[in-house]
KOLNU-800777 format. One record per residue (C-alpha): residue number from 1; chain; x, y, z. Coordinates in pm, 1 decimal. Each point is the difference from the previous one (the first is absolute). Layout:
BEGIN
> NUM,A,X,Y,Z
...
***
This chain:
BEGIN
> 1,A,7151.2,7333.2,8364.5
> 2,A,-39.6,-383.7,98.5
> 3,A,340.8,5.7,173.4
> 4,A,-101.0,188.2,268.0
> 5,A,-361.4,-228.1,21.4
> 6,A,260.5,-320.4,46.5
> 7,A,218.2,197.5,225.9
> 8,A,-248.4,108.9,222.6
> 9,A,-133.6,-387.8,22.4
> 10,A,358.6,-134.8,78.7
> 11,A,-29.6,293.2,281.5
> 12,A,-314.7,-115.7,129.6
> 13,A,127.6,-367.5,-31.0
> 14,A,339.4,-6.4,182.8
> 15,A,-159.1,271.1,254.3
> 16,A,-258.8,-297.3,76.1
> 17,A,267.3,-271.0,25.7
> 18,A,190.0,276.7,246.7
> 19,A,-374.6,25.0,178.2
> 20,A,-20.4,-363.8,34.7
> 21,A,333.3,-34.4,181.9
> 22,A,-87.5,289.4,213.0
> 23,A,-320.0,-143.0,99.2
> 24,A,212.7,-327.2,63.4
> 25,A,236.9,109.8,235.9
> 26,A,-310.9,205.2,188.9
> 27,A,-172.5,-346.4,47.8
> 28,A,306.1,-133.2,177.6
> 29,A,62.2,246.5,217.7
> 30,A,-32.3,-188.1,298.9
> 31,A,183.1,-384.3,-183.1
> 32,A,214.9,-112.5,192.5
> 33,A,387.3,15.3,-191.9
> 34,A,-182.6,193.8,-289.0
> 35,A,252.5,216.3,-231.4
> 36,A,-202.0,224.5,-220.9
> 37,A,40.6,70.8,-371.3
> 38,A,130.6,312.2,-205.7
> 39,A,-117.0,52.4,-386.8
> 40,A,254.1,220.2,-198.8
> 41,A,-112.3,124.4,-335.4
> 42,A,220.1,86.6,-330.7
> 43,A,-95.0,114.3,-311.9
> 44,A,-52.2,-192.0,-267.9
> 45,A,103.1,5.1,-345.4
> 46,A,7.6,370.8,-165.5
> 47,A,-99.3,16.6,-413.6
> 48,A,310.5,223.5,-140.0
> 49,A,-153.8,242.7,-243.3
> 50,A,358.3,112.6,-149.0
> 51,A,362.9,-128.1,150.3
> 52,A,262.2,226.0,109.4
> 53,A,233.7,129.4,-222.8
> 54,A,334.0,128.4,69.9
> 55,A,167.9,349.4,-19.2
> 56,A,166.8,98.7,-388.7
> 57,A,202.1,286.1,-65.5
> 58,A,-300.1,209.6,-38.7
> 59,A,-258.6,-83.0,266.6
> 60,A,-45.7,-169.1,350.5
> 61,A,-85.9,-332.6,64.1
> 62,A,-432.3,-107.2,12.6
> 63,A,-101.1,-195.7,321.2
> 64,A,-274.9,-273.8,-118.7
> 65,A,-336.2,32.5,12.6
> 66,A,-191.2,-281.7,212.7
> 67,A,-349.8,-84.4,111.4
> 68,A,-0.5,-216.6,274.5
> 69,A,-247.2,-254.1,-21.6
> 70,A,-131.6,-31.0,395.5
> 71,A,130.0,-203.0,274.5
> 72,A,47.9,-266.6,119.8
> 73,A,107.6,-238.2,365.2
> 74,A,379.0,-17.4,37.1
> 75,A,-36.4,-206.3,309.8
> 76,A,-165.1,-123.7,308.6
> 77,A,247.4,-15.5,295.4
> 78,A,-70.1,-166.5,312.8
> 79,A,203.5,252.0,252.2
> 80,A,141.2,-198.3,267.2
> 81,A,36.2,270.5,265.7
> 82,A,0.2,-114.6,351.1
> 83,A,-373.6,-32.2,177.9
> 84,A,-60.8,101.3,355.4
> 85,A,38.0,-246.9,271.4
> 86,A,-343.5,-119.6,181.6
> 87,A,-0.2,-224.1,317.0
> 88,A,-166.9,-299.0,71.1
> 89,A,106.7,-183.6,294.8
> 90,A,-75.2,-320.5,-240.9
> 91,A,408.3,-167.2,44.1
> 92,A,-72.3,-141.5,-360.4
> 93,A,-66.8,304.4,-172.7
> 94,A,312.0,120.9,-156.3
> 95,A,145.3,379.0,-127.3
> 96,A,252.7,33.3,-237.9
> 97,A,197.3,315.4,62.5
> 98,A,209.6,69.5,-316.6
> 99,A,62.5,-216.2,-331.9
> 100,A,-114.1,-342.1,-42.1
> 101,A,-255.7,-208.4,-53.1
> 102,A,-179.2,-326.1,219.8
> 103,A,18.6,-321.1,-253.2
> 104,A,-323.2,-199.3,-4.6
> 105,A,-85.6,-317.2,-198.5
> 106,A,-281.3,-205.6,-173.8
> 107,A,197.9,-323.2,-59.9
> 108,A,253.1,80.9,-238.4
> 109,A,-128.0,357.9,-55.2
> 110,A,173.5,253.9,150.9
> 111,A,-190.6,354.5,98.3
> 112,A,182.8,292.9,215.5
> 113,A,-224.0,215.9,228.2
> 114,A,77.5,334.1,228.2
> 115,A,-318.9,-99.3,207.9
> 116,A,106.7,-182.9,288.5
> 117,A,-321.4,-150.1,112.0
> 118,A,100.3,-340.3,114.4
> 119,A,-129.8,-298.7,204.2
> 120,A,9.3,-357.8,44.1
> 121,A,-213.7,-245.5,-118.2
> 122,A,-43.2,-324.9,172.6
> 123,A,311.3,-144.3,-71.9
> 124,A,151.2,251.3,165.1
> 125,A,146.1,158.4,-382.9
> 126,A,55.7,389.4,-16.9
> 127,A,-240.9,101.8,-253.5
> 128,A,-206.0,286.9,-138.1
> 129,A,-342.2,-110.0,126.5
> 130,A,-198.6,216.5,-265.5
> 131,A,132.7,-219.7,-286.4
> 132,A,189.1,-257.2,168.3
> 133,A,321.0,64.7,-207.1
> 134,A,300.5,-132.0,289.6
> 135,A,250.0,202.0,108.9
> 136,A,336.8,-102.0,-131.9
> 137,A,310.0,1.0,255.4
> 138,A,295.8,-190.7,148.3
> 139,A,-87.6,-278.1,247.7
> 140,A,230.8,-70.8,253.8
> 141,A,202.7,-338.9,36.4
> 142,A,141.9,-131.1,303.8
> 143,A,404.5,-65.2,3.2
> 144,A,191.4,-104.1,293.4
> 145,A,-287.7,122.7,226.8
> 146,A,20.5,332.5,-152.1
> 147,A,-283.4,136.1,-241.3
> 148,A,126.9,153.2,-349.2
> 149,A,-172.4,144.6,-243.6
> 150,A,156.4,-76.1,-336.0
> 151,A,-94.9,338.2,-192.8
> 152,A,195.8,-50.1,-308.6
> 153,A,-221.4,-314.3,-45.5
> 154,A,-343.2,-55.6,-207.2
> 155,A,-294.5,190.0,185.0
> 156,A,-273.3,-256.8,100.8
> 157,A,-331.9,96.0,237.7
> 158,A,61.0,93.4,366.7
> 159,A,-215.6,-213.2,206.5
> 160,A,-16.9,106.4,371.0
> 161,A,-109.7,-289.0,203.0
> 162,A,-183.7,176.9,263.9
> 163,A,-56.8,-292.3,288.5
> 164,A,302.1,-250.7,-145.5
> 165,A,211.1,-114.1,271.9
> 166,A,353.7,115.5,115.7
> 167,A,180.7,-356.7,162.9
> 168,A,135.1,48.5,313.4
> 169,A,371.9,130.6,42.7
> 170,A,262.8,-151.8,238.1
> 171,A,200.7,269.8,214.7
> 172,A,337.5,-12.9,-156.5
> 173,A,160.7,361.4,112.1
> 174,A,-93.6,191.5,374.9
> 175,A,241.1,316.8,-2.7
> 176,A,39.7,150.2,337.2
> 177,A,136.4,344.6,99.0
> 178,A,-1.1,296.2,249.9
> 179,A,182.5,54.3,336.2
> 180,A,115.3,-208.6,318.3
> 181,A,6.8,212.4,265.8
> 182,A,373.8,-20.8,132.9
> 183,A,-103.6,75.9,383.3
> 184,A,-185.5,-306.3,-14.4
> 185,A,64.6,-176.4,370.2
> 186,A,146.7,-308.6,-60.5
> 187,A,-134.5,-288.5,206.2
> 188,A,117.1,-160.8,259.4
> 189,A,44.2,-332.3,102.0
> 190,A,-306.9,-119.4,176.2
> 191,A,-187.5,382.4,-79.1
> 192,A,-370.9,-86.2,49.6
> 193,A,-286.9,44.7,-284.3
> 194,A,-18.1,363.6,78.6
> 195,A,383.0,46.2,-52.5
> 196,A,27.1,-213.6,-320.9
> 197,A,-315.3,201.8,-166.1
> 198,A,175.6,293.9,55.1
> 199,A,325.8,-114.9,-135.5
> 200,A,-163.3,-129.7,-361.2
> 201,A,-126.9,140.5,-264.1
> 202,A,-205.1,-257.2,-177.4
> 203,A,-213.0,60.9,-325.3
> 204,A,-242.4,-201.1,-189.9
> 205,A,-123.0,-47.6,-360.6
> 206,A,-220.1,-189.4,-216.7
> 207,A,177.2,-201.9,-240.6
> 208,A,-206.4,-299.4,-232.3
> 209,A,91.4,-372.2,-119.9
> 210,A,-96.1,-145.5,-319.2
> 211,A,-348.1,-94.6,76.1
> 212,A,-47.7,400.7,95.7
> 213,A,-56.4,-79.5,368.9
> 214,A,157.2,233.4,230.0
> 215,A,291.6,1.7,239.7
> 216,A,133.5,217.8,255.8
> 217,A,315.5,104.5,-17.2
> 218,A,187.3,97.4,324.1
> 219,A,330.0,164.1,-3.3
> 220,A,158.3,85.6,350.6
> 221,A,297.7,258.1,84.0
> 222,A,165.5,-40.6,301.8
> 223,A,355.1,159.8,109.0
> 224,A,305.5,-285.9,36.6
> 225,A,70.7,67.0,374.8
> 226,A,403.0,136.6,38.0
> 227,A,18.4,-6.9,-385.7
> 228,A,-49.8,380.9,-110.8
> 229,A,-184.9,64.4,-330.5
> 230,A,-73.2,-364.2,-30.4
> 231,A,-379.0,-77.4,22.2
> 232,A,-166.9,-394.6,-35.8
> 233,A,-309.5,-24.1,-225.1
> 234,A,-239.7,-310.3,65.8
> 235,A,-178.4,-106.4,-251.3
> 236,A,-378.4,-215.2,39.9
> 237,A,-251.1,-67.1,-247.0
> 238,A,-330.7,-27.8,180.2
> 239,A,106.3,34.7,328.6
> 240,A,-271.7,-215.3,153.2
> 241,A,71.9,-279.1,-235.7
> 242,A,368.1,-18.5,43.0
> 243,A,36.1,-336.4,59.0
> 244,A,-149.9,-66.9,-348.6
> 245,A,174.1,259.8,-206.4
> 246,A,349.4,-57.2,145.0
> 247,A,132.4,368.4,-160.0
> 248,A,377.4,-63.0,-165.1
> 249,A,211.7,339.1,-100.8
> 250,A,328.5,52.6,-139.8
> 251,A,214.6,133.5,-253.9
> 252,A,164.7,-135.7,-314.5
> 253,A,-305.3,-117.4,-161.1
> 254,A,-75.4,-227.9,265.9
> 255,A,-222.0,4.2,306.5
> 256,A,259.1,-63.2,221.5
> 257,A,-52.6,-184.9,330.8
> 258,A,-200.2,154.9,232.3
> 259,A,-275.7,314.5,-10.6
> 260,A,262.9,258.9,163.7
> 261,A,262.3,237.4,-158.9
> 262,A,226.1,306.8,86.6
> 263,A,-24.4,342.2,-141.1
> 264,A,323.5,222.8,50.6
> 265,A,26.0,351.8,-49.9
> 266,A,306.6,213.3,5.3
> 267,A,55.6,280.7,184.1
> 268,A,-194.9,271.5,-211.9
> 269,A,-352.9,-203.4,52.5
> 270,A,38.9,-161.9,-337.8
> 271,A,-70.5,-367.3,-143.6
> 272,A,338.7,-190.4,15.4
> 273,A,-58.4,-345.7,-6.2
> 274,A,-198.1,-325.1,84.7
> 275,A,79.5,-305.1,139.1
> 276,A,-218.5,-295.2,51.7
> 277,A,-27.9,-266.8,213.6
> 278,A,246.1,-249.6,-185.4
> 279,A,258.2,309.7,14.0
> 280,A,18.3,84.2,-345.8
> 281,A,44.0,394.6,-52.6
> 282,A,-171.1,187.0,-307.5
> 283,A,218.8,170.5,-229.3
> 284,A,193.9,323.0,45.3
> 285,A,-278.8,227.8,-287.3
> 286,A,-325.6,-39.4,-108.7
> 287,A,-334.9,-115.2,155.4
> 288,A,-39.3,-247.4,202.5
> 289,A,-227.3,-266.0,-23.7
> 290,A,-115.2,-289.6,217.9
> 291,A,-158.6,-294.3,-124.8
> 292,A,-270.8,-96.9,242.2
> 293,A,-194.1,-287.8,-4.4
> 294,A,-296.6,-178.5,183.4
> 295,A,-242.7,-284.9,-12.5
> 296,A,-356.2,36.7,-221.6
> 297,A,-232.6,-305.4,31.4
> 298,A,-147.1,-100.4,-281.2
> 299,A,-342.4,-90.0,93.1
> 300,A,-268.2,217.3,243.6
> 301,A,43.5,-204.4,260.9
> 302,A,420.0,41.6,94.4
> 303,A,-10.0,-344.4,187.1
> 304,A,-128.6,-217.1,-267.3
> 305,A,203.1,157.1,-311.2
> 306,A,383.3,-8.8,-113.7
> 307,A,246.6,298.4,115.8
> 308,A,159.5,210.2,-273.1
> 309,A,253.8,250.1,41.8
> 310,A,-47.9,305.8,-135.5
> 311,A,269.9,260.2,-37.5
> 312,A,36.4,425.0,-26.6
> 313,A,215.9,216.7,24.1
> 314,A,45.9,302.9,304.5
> 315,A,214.8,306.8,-103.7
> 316,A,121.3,156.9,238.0
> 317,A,126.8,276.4,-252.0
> 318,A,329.8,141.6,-167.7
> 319,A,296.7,4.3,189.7
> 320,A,143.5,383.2,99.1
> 321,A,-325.4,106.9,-161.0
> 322,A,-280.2,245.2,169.4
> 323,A,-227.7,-96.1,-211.1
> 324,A,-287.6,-266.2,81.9
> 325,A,238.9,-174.1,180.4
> 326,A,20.8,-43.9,395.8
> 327,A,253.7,194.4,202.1
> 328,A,59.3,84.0,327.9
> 329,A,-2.4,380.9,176.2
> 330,A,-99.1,114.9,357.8
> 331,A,-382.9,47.2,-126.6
> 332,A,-272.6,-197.4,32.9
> 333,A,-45.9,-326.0,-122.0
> 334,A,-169.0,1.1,-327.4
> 335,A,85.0,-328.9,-184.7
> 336,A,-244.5,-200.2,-175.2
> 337,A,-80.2,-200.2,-314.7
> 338,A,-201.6,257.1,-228.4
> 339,A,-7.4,-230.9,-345.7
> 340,A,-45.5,-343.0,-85.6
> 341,A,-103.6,-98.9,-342.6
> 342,A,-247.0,-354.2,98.1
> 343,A,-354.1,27.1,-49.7
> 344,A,-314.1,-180.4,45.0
> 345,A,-215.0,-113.5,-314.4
> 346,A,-206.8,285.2,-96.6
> 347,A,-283.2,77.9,-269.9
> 348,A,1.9,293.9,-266.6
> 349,A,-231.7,276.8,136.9
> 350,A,162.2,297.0,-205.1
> 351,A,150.6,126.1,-255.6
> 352,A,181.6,367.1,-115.9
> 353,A,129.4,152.6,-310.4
> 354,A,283.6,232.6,52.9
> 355,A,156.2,260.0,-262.5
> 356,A,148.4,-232.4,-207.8
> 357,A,-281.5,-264.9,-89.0
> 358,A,156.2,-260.6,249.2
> 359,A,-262.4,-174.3,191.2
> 360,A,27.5,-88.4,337.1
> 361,A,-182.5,-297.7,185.9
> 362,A,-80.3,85.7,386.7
> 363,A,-70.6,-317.9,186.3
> 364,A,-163.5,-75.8,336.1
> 365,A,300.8,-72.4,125.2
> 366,A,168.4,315.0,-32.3
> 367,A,266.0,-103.4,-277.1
> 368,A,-44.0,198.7,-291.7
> 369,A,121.1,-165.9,-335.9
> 370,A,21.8,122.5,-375.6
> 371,A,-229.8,-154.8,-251.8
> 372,A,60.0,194.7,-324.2
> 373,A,58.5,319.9,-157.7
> 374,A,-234.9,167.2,-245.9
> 375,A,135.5,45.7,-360.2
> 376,A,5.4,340.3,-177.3
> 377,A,31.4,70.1,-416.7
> 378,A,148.5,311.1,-160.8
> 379,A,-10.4,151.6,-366.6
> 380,A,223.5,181.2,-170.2
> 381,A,-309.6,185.5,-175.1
> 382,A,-294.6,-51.6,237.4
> 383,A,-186.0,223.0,-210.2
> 384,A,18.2,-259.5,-252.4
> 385,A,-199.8,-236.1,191.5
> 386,A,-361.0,-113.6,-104.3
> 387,A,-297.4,-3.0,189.3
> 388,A,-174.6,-321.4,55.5
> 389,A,-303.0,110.1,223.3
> 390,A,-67.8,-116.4,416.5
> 391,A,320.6,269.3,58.6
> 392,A,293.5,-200.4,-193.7
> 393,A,195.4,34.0,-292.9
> 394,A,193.6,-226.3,-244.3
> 395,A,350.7,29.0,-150.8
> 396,A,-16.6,110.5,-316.6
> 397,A,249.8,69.6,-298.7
> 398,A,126.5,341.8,72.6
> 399,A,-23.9,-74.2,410.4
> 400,A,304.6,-237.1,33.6
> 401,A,60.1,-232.8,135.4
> 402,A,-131.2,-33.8,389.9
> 403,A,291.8,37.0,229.3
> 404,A,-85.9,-236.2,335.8
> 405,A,143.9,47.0,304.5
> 406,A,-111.8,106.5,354.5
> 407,A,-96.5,363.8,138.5
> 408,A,347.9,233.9,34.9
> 409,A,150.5,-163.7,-289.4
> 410,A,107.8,145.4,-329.5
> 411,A,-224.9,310.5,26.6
> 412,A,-303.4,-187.2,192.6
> 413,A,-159.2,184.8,256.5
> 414,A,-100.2,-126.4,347.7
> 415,A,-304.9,-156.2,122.6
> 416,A,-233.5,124.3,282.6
> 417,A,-212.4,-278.2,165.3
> 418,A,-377.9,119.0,100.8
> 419,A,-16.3,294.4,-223.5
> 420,A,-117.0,40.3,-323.5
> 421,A,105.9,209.9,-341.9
> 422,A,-292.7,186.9,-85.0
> 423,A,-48.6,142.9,-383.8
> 424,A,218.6,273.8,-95.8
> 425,A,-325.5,195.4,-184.0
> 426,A,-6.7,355.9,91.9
> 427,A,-362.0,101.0,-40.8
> 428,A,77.5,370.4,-13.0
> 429,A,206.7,-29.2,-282.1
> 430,A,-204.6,-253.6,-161.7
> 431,A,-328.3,278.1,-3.6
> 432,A,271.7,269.6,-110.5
> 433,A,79.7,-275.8,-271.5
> 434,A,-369.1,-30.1,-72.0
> 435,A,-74.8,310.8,-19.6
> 436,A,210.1,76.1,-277.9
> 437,A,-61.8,-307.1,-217.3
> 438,A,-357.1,65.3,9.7
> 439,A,130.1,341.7,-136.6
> 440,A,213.6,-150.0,-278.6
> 441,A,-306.5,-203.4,-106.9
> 442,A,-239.8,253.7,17.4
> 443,A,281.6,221.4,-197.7
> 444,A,27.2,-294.6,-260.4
> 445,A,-411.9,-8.2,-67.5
> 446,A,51.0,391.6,-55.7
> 447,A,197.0,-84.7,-287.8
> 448,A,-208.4,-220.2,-128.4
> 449,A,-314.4,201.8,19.3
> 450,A,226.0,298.3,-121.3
> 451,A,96.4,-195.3,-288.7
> 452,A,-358.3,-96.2,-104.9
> 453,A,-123.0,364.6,-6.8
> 454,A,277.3,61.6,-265.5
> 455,A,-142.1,-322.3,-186.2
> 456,A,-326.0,143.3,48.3
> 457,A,85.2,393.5,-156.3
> 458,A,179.3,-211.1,-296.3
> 459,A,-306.7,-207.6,-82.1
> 460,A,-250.8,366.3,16.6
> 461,A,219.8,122.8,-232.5
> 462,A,-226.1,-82.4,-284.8
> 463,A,-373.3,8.3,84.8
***
């Protein structure tokens, strides 16, 4: 008779504890990142009222007899099932889609999160700005003027430092291409200004010194009169200042003697070769490059300060090649510089977060340049992870051990920048879920009650 009193209480019980975790997941239906719970019930231990006995030569075997005893909670899972994708326009709020975890930290205390709720604080550090826990990453580092992000490293906090500067950049590389149009009209000896504009193409292009300042660069094609396929490029840095810049080109490394030079092409309209002033010829293959150099003062006022040269590079593109590289067909002239790598000093304005976690600095100046990379943490048992409150959880023993990368890698997912993850709590199948616990409990105090009337006919049995 009392077993069935404690079994319907261990019913009622563990049907509360599932009630409470139901009522848990319907309270965060709208967290951001939340990943709702599961209760799964066993039995617990049955009281064996006889054991089994085997079969002899003269009957069958007995099964046992057992009372079970009532149950009990055989776990609480956290069910990591993806949750639906919400967007925010906000560039530092961040959706995981697939495995893995963000890694925050408190110091030394280390806390992974789905939410991707980020900020900066006034520092400019990536951080969650409900708790301030920071947001753990790669930062870049600057080698040979290239920025690398080191991701086999020790994470440390991304700081984006919106409004630092970007220095200025010296033009070091203009790369030229298109089409000289062969029917040109070469000019004549003594041809007048009409005549002359007629016969060049000339082109123009900004191009900066050290101090950012910039320059024009003017590049002009004209055909070599008698000489066919043979065209002479003139080359002035500020035009109107020519007299101060005194523009050098040539080949070898050098900057040769003068400001002029001689592109060939062979009979099929392609690059061939280049001589310079001095009369030394560029090689048979590959691109070719003239070093070109000019004068930069070094105060405002170009009187009153020192002259320094300052050197680039024009390519003039592969030779043989069709690609970004000039040539020369019976079309219309189409040649001009369309890159050049300089740049004038510029603030950062911007920034964006692309699929995977690296972060991207746009500056005023138009350069765009790599700051860092957002870090990512995997588990061979996520389920195993405990919950620490404000959305995170901790390692624990049966988690293992956090596996740190960056989105893509070894099972991570990707990231999506202004979106994101909302809970993964159904709310129809958490009522359905209701529903029947309430059931199960109400089933449970049946017992009870059921089992107290048979209490109560064995105690009237002598009145």
């Amino acid at each position: 008779m009392m077993r069935s009193l404690y079994a319907g209480v261990s019913g009622m019980q563990n049907h509360q504890t599932r009630m409470d975790v139901i009522g848990n997941n319907v309270s965060n239906v709208n967290t951001t990142g939340f990943k709702r719970g599961r209760v799964n019930f066993q039995d617990m231990i049955s009281q064996q009222l006889s054991g089994a006995a085997k079969p002899t030569n003269e009957v069958g075997g007995v099964n046992p007899k057992e009372v079970g005893l009532g149950v009990t909670v055989a776990s609480i899972d956290t069910i990591f099932t993806q949750g639906n994708l919400q967007t925010t326009g906000v560039s530092t709020d961040i959706a995981i889609q697939g495995n893995g975890f963000f890694i925050l930290k408190n110091g030394e205390e280390t806390f992974f999160t789905r939410a991707g709720t980020f900020g900066l604080d006034k520092d400019g550090t990536l951080v969650n700005p409900a708790n301030g826990l920071r947001v753990q990453g790669y930062m870049a580092r600057e080698l040979n003027g290239e920025m690398v992000i080191n991701t086999a490293g020790y994470t440390e906090d991304l700081v984006i430092p919106v409004g630092s500067k970007d220095p200025a950049k010296a033009t070091e590389n203009v790369n030229f291409a298109c089409n000289l149009n062969k029917n040109t009209p070469e000019i004549a000896e003594g041809a007048n200004e009409a005549e002359i504009a007629k016969g060049t193409w000339s082109t123009e292009f900004k191009i900066y010194d050290t101090f950012g300042n910039e320059h024009n660069l003017n590049v002009s094609f004209a055909r070599v009169p008698g000489v066919p396929n043979q065209w002479e490029a003139t080359v002035l840095i500020d035009p109107d200042l020519a007299d101060e810049t005194q523009t050098r080109v040539g080949l070898g490394g050098t900057d040769g003697q003068g400001n002029t030079f001689i592109v060939n092409f062979d009979n099929n309209g392609t690059l061939l070769s280049v001589t310079d002033s001095a009369g030394n010829v560029s090689a048979e293959t590959g691109n070719i490059l003239l070093q070109t150099s000019f004068n930069v003062p070094q105060t405002t006022a170009a009187a009153d300060g020192e002259l320094t040269r300052q050197t680039f590079n024009i390519n003039l593109g592969q030779i043989g090649s069709q690609l970004n590289t000039i040539t020369q067909y019976a079309s219309d002239s189409s040649t001009k510089a369309f890159y050049q790598d300089g740049y004038t000093m510029g603030y950062l304005d911007n920034f964006k977060i692309d699929n995977s976690g690296v972060i991207t600095g746009v500056y005023s100046n138009g350069t765009n340049r790599v700051l860092g990379q957002i870090a990512m943490a995997s588990f061979t048992n996520q389920g195993g992870l405990e919950k620490a409150g404000d959305n995170t959880y901790v390692q624990s023993n049966n988690s293992g051990l956090a596996n740190i990368n960056v989105a893509g890698v070894a099972g991570k997912g990707s990231l999506l920048s202004g979106a994101l993850e909302m809970s993964n709590v159904d709310l129809t199948e958490q009522f359905t879920d209701m529903i029947v616990t309430q059931r199960g409990f109400q089933a449970n105090s049946k017992t009870i009650q059921t089992s107290d009337t048979l209490l109560e006919t064995v105690l009237s049995l002598k009145r």
